[in-house]
N, C-alpha and C positions, 0 to 999 in steps of 0.2 A: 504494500500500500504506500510505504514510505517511499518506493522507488519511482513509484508511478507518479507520484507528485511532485518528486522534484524535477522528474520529466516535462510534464505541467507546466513546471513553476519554470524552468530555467526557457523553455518554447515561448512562454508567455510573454518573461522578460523581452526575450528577441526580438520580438514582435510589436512589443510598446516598450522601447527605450527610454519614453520622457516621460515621466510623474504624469498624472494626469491631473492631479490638483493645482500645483502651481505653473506647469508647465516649461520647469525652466532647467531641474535638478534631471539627473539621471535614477531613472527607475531600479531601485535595489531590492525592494520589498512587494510581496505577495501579501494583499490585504483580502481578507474574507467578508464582501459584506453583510453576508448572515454568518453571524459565527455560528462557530460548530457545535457551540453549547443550545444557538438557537434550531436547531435542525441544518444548520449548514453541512457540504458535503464538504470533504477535505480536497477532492477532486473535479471538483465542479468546477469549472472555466469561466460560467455563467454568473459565479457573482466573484470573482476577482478582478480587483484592481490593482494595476503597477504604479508604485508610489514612492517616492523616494523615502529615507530614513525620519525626515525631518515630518514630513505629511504625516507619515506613519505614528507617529507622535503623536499630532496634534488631534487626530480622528480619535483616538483612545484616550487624551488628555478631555476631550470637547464632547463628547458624543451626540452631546442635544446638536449642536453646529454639522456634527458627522450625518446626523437624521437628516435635519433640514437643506442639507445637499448631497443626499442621497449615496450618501459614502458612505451607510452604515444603515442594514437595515433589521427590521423585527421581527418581518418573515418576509419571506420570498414573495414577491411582486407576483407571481404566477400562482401561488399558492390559493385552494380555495375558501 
């Protein structure tokens, strides 16, 4: 399981090099926006975001701010 994600995770990166919050830093971090405590999947592609060190911070420091732009969510937007 752990292999398969950081397969995932390292694809992901390649593919979105630049943070998507500030748009300025390089993407180092795998953000889940359902966490995996909320039913998130470890593997799921569909709610990761590439975020650099500093975003990644701020999303987990802020969370209400992470809500309200959609960088962090309660359940899954598809969910019924």
């Amino acid at each position: 399981m752990l292999d398969e994600y950081k397969r995932h995770r390292s694809a992901f990166l390649v593919s979105n090099r630049t943070c998507v919050i500030c748009n300025l830093n390089e993407s180092t971090d795998i953000h889940h926006r359902l966490p995996l405590g909320r039913g998130g999947k470890l593997n799921d592609v569909t709610i990761f975001l590439a975020v650099c060190r500093a975003c990644h911070n701020k999303i987990h420091q802020d969370p209400k701010w992470a809500e309200e732009n959609n960088y962090l969510w309660k359940k899954h937007p598809n969910a019924s």
